[in-house]
C-alpha positions, 0 to 999 in steps of 0.5 A: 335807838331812834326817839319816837314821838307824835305831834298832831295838829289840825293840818299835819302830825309829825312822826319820829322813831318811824322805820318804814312807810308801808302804805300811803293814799289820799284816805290813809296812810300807814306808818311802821315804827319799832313799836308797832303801826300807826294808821291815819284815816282822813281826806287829802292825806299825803307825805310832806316829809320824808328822812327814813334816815332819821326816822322823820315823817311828816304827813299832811291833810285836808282833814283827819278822821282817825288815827290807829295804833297797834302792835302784833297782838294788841291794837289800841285806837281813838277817833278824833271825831265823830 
């Protein structure tokens, strides 16, 4: 089983444990993992890393607004700024 883990820091965040990109644009992005999605809303958003393989993504921004987690039936979410 593949390790998971979320780093964020004011230019990109860095996502292991990731098993598919479901969906990328430059206002969000959305990533699956074996718990569940995470969505990341903000500006200039875009994949500057990519090992399926080894469950590695990088995702890099101009600016980060939001970032989503859910699950099948429960969704948990924070807003970084308001």
């Amino acid at each position: 089983m593949s390790e998971n883990y979320l780093s964020v820091t004011n230019q990109d965040a860095t996502i292991k444990g990731v098993t598919n990109v479901e969906s990328i644009f430059d206002k969000e992005a959305i990533i699956s993992r074996q718990e569940g999605q995470i969505s990341f809303k903000g500006e200039g958003i875009s994949i500057s890393k990519l090992e399926l393989e080894q469950g590695l993504c990088v995702i890099s921004y101009s600016a980060l607004h939001s970032i989503n987690f859910g699950k099948v039936k429960k969704k948990f979410s924070f807003s970084l700024f308001k």
